[in-house]
Backbone bond lengths (Angstrom), bond angles and torsions (degrees), N, CA, C in turn:
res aa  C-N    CA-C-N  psi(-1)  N-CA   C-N-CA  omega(-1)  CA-C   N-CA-C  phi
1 X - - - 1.465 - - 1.519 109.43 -
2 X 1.165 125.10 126.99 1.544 133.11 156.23 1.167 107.27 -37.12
3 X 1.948 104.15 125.04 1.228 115.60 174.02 1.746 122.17 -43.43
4 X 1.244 105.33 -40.56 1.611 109.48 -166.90 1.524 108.13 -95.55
5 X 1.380 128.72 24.45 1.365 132.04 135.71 1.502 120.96 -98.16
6 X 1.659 88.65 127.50 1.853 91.40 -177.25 1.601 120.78 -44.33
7 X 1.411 120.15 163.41 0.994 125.70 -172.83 1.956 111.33 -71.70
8 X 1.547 102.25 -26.54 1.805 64.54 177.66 1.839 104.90 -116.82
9 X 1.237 105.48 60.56 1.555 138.56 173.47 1.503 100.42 -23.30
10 X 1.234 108.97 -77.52 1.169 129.48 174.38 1.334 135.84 -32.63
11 X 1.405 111.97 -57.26 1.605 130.38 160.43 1.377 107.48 -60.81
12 X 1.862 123.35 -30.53 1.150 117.81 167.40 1.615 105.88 -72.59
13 X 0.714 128.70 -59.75 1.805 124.45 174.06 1.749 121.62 -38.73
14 X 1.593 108.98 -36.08 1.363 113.02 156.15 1.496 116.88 -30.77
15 X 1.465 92.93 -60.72 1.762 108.59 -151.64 1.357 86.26 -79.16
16 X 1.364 122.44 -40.31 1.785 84.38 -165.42 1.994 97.66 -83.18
17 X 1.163 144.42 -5.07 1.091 132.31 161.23 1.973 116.86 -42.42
18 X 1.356 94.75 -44.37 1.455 109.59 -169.95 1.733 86.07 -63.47
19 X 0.931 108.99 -48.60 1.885 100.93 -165.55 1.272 116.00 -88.48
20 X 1.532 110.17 -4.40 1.799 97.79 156.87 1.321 98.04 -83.28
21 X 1.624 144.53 -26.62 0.981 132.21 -167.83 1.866 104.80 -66.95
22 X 1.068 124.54 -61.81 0.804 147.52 159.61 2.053 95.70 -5.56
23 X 1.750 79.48 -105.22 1.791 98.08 169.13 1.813 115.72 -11.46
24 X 1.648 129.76 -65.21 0.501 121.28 -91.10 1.814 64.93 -117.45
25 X 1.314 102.27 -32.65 1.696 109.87 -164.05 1.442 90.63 -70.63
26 X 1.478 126.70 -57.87 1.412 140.02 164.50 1.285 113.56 -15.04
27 X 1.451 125.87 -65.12 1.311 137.52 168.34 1.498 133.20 -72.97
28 X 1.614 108.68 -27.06 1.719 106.77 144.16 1.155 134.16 -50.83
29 X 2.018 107.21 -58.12 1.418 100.22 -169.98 1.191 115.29 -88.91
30 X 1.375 122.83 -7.73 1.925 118.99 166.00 1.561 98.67 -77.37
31 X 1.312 139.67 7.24 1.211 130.07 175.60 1.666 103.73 -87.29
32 X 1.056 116.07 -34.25 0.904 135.88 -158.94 1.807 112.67 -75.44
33 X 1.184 105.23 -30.37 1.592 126.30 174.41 1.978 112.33 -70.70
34 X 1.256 111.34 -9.99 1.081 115.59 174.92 1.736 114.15 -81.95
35 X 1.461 99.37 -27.81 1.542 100.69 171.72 1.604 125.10 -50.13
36 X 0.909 119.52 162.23 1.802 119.93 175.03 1.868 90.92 -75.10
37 X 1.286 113.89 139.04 1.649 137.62 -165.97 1.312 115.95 79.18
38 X 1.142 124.57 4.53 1.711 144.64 -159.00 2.151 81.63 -74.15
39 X 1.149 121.37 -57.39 1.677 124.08 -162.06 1.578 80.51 -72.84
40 X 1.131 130.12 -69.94 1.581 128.25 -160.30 1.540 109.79 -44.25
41 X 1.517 132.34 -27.05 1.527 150.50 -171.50 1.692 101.55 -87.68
42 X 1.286 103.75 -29.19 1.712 109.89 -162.46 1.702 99.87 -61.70
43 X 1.950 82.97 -63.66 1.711 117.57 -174.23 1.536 105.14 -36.08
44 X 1.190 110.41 -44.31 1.743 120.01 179.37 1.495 135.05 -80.90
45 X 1.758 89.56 -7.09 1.763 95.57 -164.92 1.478 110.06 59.42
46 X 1.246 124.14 52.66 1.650 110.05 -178.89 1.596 91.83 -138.43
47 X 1.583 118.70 150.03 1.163 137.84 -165.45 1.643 91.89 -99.19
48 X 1.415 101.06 135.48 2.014 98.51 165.65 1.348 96.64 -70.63
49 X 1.461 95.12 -177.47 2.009 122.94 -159.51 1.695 91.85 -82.02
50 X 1.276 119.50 161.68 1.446 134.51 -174.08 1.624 82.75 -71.38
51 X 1.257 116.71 174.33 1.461 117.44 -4.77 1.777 103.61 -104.63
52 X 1.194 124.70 139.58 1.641 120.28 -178.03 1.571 105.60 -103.16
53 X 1.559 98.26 118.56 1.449 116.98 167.26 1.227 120.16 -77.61
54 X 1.534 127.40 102.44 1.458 143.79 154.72 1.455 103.86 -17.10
55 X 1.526 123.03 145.61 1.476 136.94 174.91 2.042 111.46 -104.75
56 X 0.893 96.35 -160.51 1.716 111.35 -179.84 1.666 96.49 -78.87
57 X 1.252 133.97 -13.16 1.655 123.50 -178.18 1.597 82.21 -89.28
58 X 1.258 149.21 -52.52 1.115 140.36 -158.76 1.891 111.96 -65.27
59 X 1.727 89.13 -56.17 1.315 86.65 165.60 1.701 143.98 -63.58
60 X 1.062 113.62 -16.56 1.404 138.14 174.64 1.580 106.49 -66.23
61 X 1.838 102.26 -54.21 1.491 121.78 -162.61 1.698 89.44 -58.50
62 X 1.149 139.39 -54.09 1.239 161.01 -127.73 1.662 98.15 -97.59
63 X 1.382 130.80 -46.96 1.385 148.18 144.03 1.875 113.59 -31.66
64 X 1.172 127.25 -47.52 0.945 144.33 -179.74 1.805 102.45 -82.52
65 X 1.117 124.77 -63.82 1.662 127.89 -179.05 1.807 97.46 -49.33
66 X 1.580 105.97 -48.99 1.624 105.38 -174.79 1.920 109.44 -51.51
67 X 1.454 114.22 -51.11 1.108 108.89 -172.32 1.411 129.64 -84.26
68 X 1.953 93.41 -6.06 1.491 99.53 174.98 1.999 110.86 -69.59
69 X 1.550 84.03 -36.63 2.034 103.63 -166.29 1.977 86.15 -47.46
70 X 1.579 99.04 -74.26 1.595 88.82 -179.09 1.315 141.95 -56.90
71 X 1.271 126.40 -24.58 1.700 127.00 176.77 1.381 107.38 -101.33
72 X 1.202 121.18 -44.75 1.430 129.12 -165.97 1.607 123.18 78.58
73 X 1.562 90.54 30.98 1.692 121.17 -159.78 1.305 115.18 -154.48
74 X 0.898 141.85 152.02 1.522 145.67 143.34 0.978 120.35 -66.33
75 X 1.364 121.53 83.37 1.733 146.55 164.70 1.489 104.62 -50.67
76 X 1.114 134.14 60.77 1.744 121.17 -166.36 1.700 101.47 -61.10
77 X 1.355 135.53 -25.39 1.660 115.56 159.67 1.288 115.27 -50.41
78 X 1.568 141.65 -58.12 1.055 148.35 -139.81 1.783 102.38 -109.11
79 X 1.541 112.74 -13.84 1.469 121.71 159.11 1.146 106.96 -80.78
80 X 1.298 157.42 -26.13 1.248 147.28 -167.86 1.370 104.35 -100.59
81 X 1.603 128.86 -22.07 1.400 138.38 -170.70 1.119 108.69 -76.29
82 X 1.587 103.80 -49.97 1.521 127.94 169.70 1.455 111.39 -40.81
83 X 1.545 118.74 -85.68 1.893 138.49 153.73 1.649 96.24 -1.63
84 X 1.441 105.39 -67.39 1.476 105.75 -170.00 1.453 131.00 -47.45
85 X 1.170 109.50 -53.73 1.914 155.57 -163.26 1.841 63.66 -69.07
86 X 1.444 121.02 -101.05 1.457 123.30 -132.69 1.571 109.36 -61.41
87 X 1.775 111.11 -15.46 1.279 113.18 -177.09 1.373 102.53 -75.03
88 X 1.440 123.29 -45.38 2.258 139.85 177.79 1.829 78.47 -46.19
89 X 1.090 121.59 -69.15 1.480 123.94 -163.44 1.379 113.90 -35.46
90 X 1.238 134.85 -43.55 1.672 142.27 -115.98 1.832 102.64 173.76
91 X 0.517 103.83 57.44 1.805 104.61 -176.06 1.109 99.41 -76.77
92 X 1.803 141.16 -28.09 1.406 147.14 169.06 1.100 126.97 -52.26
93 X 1.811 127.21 18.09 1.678 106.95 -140.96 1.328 74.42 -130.33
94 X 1.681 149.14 37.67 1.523 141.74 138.94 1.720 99.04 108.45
95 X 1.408 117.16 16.37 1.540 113.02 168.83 1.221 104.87 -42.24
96 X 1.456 121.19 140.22 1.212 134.71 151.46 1.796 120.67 -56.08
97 X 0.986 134.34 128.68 1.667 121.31 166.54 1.723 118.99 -37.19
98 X 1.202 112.80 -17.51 1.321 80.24 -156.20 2.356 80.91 -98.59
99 X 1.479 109.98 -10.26 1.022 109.99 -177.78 2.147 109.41 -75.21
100 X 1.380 97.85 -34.08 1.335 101.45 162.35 1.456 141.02 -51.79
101 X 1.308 96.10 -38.07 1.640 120.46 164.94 1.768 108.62 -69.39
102 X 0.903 115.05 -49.45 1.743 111.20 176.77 1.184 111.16 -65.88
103 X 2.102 126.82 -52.77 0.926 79.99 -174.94 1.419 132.37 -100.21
104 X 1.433 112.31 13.84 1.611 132.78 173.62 1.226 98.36 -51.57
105 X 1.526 130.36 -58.72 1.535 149.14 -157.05 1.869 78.86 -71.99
106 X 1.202 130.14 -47.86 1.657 107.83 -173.18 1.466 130.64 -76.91
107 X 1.190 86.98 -10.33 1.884 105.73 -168.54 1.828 93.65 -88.38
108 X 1.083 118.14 -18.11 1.668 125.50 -158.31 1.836 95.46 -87.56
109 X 1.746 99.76 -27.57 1.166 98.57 -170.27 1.793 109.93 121.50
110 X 1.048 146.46 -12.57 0.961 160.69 -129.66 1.865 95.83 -121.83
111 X 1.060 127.59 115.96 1.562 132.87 -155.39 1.274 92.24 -69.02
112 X 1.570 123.48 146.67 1.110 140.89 143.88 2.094 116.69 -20.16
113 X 0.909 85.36 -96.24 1.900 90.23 154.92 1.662 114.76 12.53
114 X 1.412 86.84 -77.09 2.139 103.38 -154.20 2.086 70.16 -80.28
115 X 0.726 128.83 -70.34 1.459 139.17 -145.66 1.929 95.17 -37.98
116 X 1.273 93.14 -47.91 1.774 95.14 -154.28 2.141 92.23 -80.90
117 X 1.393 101.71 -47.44 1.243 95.81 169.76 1.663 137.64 -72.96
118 X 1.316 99.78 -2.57 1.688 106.66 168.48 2.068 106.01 -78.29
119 X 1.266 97.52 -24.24 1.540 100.15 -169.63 1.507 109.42 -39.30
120 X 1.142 143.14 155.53 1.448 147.92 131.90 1.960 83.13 89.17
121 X 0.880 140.88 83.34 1.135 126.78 -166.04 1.612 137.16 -2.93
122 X 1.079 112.58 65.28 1.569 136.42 -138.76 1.549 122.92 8.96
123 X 1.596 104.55 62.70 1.299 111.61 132.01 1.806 130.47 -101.10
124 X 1.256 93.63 22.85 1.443 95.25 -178.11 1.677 113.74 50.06
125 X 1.893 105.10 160.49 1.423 102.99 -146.22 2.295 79.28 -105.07
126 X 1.949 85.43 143.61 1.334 95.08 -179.74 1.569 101.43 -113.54
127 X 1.302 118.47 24.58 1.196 121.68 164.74 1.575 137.48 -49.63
128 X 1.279 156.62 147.43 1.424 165.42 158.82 1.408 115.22 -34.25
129 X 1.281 118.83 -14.54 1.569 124.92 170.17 1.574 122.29 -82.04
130 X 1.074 143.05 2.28 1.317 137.85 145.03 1.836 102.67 -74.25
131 X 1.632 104.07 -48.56 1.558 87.36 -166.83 1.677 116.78 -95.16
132 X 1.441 111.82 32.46 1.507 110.19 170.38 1.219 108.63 -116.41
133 X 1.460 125.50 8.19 1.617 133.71 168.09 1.022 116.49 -105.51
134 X 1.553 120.35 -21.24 1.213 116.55 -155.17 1.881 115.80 -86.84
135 X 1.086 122.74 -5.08 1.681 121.37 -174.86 1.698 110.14 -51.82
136 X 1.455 107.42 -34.94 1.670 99.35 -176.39 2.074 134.13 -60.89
137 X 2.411 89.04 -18.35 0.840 101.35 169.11 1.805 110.82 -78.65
138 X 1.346 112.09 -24.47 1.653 101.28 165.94 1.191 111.96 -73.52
139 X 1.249 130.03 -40.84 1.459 116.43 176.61 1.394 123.58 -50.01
140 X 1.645 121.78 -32.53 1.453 135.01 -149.57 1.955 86.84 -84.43
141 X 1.604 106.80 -39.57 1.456 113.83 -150.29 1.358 95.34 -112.98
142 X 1.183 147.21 37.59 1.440 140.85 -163.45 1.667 114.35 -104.61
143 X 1.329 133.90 -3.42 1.236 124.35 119.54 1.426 143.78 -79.26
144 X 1.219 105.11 47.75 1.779 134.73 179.34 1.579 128.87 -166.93
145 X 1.372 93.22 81.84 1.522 83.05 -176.72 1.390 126.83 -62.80
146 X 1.089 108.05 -17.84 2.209 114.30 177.55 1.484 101.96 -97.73
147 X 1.447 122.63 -13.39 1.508 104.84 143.69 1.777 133.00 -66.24
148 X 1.329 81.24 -39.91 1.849 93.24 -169.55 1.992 90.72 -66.52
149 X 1.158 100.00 -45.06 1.517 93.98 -176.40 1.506 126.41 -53.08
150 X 1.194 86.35 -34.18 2.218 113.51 -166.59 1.757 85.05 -71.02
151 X 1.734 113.60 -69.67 1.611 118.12 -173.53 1.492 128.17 -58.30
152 X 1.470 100.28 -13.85 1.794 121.22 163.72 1.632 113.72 -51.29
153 X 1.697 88.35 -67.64 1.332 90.47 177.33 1.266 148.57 -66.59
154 X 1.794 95.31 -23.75 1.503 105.50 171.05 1.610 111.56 -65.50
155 X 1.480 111.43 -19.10 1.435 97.11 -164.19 1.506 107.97 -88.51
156 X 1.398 109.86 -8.21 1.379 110.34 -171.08 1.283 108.32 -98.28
157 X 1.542 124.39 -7.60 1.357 102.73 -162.37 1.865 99.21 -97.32
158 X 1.553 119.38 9.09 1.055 127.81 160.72 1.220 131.73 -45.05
159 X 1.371 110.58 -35.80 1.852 136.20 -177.73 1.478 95.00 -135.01
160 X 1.185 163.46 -10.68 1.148 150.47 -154.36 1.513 127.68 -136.91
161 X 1.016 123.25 54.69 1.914 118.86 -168.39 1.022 114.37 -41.91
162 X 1.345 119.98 -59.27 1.527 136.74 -174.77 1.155 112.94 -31.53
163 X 1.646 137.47 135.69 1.414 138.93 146.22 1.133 98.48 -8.63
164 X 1.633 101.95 -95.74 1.333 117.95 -167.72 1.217 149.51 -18.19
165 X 1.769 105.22 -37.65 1.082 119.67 -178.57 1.336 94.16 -96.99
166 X 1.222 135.37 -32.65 1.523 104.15 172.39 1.540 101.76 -78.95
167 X 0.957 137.27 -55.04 1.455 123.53 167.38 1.918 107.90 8.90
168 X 1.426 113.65 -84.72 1.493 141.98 -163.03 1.476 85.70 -57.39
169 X 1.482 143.96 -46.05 1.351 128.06 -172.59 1.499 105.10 -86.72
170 X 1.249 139.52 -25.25 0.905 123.28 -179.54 2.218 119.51 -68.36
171 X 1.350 92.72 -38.49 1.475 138.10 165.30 1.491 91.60 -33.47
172 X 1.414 116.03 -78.14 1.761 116.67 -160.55 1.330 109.95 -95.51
173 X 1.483 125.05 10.79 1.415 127.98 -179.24 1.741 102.20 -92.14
174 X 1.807 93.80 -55.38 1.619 91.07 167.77 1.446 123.37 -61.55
175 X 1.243 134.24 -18.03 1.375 147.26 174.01 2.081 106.00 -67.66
176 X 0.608 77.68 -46.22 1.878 95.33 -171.21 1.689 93.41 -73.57
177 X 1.388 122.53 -44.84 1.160 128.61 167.45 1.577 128.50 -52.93
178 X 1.156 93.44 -48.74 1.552 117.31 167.30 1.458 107.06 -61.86
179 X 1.073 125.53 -65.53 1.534 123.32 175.45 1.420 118.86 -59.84
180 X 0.890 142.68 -18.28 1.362 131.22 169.38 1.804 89.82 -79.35
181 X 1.081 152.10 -68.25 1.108 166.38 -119.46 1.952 90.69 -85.35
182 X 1.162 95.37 -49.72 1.390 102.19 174.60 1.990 117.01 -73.25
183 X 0.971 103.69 -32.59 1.510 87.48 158.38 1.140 138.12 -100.49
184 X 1.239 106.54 33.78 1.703 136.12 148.27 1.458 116.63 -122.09
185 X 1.055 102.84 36.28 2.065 129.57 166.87 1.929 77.12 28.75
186 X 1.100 108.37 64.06 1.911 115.86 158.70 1.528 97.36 -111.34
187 X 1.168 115.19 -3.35 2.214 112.65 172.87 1.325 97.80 -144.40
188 X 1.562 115.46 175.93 1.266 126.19 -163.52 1.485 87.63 -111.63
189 X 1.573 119.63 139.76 1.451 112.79 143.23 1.354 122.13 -32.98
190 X 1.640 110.49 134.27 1.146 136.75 175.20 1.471 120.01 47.39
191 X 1.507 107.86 48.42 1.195 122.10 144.83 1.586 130.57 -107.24
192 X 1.785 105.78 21.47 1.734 106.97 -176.87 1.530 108.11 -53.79
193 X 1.545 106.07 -52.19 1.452 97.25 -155.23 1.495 108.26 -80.46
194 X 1.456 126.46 -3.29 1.432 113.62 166.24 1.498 114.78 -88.60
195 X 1.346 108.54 -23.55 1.929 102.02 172.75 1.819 97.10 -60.91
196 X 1.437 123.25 -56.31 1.302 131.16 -164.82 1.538 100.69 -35.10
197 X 1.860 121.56 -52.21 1.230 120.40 -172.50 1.398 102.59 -59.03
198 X 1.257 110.11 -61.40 1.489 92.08 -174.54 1.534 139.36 -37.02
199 X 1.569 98.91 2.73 1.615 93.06 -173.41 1.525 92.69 -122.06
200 X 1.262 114.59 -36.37 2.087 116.84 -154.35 1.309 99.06 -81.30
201 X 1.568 109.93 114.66 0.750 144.36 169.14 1.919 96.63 -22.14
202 X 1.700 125.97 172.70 1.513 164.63 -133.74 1.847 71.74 -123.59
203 X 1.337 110.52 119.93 1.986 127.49 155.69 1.396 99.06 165.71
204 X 1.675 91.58 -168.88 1.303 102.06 140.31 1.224 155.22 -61.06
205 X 1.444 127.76 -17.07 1.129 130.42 -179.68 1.300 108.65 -81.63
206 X 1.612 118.35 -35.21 1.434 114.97 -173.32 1.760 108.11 -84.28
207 X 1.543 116.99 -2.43 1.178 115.51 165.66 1.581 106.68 -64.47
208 X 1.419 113.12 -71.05 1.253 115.97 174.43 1.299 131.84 1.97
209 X 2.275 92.92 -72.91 1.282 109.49 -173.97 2.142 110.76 -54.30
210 X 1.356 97.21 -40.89 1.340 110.79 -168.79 2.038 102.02 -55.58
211 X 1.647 112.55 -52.92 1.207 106.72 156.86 1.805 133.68 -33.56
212 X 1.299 73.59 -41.69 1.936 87.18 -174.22 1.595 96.31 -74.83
213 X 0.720 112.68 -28.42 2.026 120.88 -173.46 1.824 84.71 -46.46
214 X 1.666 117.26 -53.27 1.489 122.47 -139.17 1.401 94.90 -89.64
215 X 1.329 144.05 -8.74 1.436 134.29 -158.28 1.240 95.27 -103.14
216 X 1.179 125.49 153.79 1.916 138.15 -136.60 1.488 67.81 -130.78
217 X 1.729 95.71 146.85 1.805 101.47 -177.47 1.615 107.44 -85.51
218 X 0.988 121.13 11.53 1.641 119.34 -167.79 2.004 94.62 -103.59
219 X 1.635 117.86 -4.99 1.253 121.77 -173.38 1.814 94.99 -63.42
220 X 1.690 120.36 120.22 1.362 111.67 122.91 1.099 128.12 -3.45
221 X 1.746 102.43 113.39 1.888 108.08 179.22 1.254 112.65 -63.57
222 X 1.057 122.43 -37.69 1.780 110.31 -177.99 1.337 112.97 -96.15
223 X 1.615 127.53 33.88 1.360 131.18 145.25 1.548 95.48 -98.93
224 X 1.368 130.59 -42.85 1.003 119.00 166.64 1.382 124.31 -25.73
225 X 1.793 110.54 -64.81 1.204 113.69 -155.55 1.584 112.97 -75.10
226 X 1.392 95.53 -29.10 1.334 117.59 -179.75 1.738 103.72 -54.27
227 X 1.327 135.47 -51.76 1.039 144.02 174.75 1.729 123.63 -76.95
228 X 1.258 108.03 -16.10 1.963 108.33 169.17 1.456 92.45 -123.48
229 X 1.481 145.68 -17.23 0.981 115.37 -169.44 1.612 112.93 101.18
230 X 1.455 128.62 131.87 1.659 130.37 167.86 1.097 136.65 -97.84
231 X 1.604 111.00 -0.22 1.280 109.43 172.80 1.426 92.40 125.61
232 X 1.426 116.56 -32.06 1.838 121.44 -152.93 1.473 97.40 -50.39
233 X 1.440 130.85 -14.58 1.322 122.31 -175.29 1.427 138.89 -105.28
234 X 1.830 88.17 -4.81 1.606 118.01 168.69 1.301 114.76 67.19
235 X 1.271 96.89 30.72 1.696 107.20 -176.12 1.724 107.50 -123.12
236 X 1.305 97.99 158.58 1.569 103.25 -166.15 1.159 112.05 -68.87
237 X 1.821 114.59 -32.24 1.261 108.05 160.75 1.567 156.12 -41.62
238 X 2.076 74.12 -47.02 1.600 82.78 -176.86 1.140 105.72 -79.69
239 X 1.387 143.29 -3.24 1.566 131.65 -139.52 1.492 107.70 -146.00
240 X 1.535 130.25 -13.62 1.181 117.82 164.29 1.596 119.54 -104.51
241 X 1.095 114.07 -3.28 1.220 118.14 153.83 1.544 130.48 -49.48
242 X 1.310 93.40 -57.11 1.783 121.45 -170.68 1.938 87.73 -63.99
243 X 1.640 103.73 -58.84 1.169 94.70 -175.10 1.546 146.54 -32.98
244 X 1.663 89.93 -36.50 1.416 114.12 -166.93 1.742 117.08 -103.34
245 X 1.194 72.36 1.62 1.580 81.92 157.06 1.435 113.32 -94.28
246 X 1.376 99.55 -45.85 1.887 97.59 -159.36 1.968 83.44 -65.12
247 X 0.992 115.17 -56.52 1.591 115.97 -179.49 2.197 111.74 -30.65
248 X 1.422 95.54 -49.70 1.693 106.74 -179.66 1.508 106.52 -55.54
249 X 1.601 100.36 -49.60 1.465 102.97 -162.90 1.679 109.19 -67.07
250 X 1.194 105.82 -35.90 1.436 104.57 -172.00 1.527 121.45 -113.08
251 X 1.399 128.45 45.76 1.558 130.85 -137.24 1.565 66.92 -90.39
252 X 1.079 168.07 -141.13 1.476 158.50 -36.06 1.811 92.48 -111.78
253 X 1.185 126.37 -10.50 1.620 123.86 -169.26 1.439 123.73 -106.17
254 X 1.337 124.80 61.17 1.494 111.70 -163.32 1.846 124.80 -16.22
255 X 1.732 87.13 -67.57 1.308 111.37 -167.23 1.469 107.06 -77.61
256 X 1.463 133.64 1.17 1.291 124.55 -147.59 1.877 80.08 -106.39
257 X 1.924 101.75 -25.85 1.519 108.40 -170.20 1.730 119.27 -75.71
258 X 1.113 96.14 -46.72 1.677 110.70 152.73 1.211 125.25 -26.38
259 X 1.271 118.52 -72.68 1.287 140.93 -169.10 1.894 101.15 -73.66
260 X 0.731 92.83 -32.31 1.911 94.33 172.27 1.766 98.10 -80.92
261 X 1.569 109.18 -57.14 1.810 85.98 173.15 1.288 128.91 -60.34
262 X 1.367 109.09 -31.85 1.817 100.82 173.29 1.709 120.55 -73.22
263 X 0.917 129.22 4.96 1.312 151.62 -142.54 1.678 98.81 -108.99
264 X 1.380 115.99 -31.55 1.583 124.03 -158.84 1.654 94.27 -122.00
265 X 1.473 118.37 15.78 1.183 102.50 159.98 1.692 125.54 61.03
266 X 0.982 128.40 -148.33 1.641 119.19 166.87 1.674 101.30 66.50
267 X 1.690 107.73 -158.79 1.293 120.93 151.26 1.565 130.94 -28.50
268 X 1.364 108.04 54.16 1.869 107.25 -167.25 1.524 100.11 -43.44
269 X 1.522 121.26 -57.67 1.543 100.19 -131.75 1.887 91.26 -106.83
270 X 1.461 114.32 14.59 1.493 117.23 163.79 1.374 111.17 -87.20
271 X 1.537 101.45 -41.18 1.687 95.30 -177.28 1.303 121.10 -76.02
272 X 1.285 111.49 -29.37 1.531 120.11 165.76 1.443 111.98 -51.14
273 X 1.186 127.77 -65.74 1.527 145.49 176.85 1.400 95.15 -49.81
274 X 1.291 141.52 -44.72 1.605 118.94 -177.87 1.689 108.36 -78.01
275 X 1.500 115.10 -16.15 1.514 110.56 -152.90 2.073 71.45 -91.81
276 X 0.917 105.58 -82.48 1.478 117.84 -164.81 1.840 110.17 -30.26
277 X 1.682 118.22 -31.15 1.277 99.49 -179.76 1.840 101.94 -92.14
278 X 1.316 128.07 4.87 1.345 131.32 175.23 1.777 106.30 -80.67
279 X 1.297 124.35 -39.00 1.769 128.47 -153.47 1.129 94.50 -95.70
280 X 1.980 123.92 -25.12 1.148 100.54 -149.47 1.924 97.98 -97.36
281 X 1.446 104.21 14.79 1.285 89.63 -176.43 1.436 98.90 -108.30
282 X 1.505 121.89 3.84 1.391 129.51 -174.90 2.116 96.87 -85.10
283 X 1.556 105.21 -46.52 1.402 113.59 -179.79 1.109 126.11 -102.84
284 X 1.275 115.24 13.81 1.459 109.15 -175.97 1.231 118.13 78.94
285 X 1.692 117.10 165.51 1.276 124.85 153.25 1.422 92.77 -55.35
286 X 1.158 115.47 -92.35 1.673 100.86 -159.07 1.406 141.17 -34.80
287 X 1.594 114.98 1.89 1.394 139.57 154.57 1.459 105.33 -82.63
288 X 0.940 157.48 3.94 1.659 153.65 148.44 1.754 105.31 -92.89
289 X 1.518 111.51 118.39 1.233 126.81 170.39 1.709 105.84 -36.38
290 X 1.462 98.97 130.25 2.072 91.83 176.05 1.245 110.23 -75.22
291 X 1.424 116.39 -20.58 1.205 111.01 170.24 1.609 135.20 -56.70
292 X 1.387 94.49 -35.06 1.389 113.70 -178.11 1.738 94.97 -74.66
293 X 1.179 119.59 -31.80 1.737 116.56 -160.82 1.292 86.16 -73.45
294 X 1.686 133.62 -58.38 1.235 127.26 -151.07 1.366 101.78 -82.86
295 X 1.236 141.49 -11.55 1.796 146.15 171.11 1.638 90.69 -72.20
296 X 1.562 135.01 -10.57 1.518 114.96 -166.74 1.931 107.13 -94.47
297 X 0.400 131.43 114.07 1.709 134.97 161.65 1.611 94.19 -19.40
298 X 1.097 100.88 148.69 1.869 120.30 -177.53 1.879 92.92 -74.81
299 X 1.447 79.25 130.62 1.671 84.06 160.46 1.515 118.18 -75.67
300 X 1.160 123.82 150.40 1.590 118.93 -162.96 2.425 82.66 -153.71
């Protein structure tokens, strides 16, 4: 092992395996709900037929695990090179435009830096894509919450200028953190979303979460959504809030969490991908249906 990865590297590489697994099934099979019969499958609780192709949260998530395995850090040069490389690779996997433009503009040569802060006419992008990749950095850092927070941000500000959007990664990194921590009874049930405040940064997004603090878990999902928002706006606001609830409400239930994110419509296969890489480090792989693992496309 390379001197300048901590000594239990490895066990850190475990955990974030568990949370791309997690992430990755999360973000297949809510991808999958966008198809025509996607509402008719909901109504039934029934999963469509294999095989489910992973999106840009999977691929991103997977970008981040690569550069964690080698530094044991968030290298943001060699994370954005990375981002770049797999986006030239795969440009098909549901990038957003404004994520196409960054990382086209990085692959051209054009620094990370100007790229993420030219976005939105340089207010930088406050979009859901820093915080639907980001759980593997809670997994990697999850005995440290002002690490996981500190390595949140570095990873987001690669694609993300905006508060906000780092806001939403910092948000589900400490969450993902929290859940592993919690299934080693190191937290109490149903304290995610108040550890989360303690880290997310002063906006909107951490208003949200603070909203989400007040909704009683027995609330109707689409008063829920109706009140934080589903993602439909691809913003960190609307969508990690909502997330982290369905994640709060159901931290011991993989599938029970899923099925509450696909449920609110919006952003299916982001909110899925944040709920699914948060539970699964609370339950294990063996808390994600195998069925659902073997319906996921091979991570590559």
């Amino acid at each position: 092992m390379s001197s300048h990865l901590p000594p239990n590297h490895v066990e850190r590489m475990q955990r974030v395996a568990i949370a791309l697994d997690g992430l990755s099934v999360g973000d297949a099979l809510g991808e999958q709900f966008f198809a025509e019969g996607g509402a008719a499958l909901l109504v039934r609780r029934t999963v469509p037929d294999p095989y489910w192709f992973y999106t840009d949260d999977t691929e991103m998530a997977l970008g981040i695990a690569h550069v964690l395995d080698r530094f044991g850090s968030i290298d943001q040069d060699e994370l954005a090179k990375v981002f770049a490389q797999r986006h030239q690779r795969n440009p098909l996997r549901g990038y957003g435009a404004t994520a196409h433009q960054i990382l086209a503009a990085i692959s051209t040569g054009k620094s990370w830096q100007a790229a993420a802060r030219n976005a939105f006419f340089g207010e930088g992008s406050m979009g859901n894509g820093a915080a639907m990749r980001v759980a593997p950095v809670g997994a990697y850092w999850a005995e440290d919450y002002a690490e996981t927070a500190r390595q949140a941000i570095r990873s987001a500000e690669v694609t993300h200028a905006h508060p906000e959007g780092i806001a939403g990664a910092v948000a589900v990194a400490v969450a993902a953190a929290w859940a592993w921590r919690q299934g080693r009874s190191e937290e109490l049930p149903g304290t995610m979303l108040q550890r989360v405040l303690d880290f997310t940064p002063d906006g909107t997004t951490r208003s949200g979460i603070e909203h989400a603090l007040q909704i009683v878990a027995d609330t109707p999902i689409e008063t829920v959504a109706r009140k934080l928002g589903n993602g439909s706006r691809v913003t960190a606001p609307d969508t990690v809030p909502f997330a982290l609830w369905c994640a709060a409400r159901h931290s011991q239930n993989f599938e029970q969490a899923i099925w509450s994110a696909i449920s609110a419509w919006g952003d299916i296969d982001t909110n899925c991908a944040i709920v699914g890489g948060i539970i699964a480090l609370t339950v294990g792989r063996a808390g994600i249906p195998q069925a659902w693992l073997n319906a996921r496309e091979e991570l590559t």
